[in-house]
C-alpha positions in Angstrom: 18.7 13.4 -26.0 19.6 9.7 -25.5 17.9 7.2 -22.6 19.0 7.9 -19.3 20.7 4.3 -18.0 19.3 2.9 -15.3 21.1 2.5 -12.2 20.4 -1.1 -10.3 20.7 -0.6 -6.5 23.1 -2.1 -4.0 20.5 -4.1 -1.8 22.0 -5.4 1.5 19.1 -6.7 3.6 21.6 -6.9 6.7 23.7 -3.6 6.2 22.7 -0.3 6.9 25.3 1.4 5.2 24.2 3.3 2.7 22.5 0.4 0.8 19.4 -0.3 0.2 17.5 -2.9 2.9 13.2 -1.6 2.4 10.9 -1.1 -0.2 10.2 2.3 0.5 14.4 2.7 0.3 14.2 1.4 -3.2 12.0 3.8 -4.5 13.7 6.8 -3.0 16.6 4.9 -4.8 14.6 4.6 -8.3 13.4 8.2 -7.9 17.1 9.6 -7.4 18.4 7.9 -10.2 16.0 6.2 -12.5 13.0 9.2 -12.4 12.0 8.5 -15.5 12.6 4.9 -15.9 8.7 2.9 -15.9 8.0 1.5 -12.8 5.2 -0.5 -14.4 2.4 -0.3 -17.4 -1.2 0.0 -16.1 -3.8 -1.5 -18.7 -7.4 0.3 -18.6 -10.7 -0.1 -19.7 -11.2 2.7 -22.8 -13.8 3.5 -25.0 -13.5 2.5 -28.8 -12.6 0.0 -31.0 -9.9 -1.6 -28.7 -11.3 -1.6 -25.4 -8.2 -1.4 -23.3 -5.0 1.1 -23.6 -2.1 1.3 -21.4 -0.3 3.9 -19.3 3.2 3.9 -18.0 3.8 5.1 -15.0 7.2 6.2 -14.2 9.5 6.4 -11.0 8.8 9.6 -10.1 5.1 9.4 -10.5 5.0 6.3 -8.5 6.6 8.4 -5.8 4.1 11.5 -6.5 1.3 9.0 -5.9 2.6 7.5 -3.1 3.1 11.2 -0.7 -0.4 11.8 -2.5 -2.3 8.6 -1.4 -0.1 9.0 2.4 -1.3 12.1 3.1 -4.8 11.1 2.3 -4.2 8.3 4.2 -3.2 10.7 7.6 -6.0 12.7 6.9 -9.2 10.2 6.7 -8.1 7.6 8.7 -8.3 8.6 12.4 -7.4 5.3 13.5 -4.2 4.9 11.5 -1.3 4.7 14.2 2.3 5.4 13.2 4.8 3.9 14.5 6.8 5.6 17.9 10.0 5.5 19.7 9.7 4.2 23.5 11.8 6.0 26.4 14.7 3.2 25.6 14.7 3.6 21.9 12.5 0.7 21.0 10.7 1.2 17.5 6.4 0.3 18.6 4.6 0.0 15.4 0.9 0.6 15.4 -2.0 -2.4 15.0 -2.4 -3.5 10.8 -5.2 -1.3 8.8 -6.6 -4.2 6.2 -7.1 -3.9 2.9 -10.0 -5.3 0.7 -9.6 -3.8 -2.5 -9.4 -4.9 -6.7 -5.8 -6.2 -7.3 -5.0 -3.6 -9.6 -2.5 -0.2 -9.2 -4.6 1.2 -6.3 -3.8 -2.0 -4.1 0.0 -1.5 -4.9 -0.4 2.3 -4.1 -2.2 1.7 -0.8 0.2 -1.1 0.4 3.3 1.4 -0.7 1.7 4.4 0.9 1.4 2.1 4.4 5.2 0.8 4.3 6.2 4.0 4.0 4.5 5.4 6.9 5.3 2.0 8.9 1.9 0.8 9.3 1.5 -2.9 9.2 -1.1 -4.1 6.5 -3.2 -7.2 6.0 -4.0 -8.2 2.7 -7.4 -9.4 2.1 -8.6 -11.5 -1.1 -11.1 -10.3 -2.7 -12.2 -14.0 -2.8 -12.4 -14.2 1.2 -16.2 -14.8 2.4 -17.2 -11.8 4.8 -17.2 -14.5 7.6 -13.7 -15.1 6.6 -13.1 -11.4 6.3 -14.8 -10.9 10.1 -12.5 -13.5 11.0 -9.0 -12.2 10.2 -10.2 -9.0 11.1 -10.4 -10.3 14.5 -7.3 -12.4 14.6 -5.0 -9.5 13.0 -6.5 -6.6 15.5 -7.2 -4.5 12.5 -7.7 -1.0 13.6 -9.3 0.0 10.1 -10.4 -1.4 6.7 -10.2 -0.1 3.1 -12.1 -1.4 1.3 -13.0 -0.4 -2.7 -16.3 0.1 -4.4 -16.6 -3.5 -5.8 -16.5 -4.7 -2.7 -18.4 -2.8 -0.3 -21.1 -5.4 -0.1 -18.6 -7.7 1.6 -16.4 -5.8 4.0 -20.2 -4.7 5.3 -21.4 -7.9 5.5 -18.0 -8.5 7.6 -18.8 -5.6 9.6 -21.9 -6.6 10.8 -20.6 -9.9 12.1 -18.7 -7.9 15.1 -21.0 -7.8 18.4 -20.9 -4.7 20.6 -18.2 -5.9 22.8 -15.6 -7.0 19.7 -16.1 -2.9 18.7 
């Protein structure tokens, strides 16, 4: 059986007919009509004589991994806050959850899983001292932090800044 063909979507940042305008739009897009077109290829660390290998990760898995990580997200994040309609139809989004994790697939699949539950995220660099960390904490009203193994040490450093009164 041949290649599918991939389909390029109509993106109109202004329109909402129909087209494309969000990130979380496109991939519904790609999954409807590309499934089984790569999103991207993940390099990892393997055993053996070549110590990396690569996995493609299609459309549809993307968007598999993306429910998967959002309903983990819903579950073990109590102070996650999704965005509401007001009594006159005004869209109120919730305060940023912060993320301080490896630049690698997970950060892309956390950021994804947030748009497409409308939560505002703050992107933190690895990089950032945990002063700096405390800091935009504080300035962005983060109501929670991931944070990944590697970096533990930090984002509890950063932590511990915060007096009794700033928790």
């Amino acid at each position: 059986m041949p290649p599918s063909i991939f389909r390029r979507a109509k993106i109109d940042l202004k329109s909402p007919d129909g087209k494309v305008r969000t990130v979380p739009e496109l991939i519904d897009y790609n999954v409807k009509h590309n499934r089984n077109h790569a999103f991207c290829v993940q390099s990892r660390k393997q055993e053996g004589p070549v110590p990396y290998g690569f996995r493609t990760i299609s459309n549809l898995e993307l968007k598999h991994a993306i429910l998967k990580c959002s309903n983990w997200l819903l579950t073990a994040i109590a102070e996650l806050e999704l965005p509401f309609e007001g009594d006159d139809g005004t869209t109120f989004k919730g305060l940023p959850v912060a993320l301080l994790v490896d630049s690698d697939f997970g950060l892309l699949l956390h950021l994804l899983s947030m748009m497409s539950l409308g939560v505002p995220v703050v992107l933190l660099s690895a990089r950032l001292s945990p002063t700096a960390i405390h800091h935009l904490l504080v300035k962005t009203s983060s109501r929670a932090l991931i944070v990944s193994p590697r970096l533990k040490h930090s984002a509890k450093q950063a932590l511990s800044l915060f007096s009794v009164e700033e928790t």
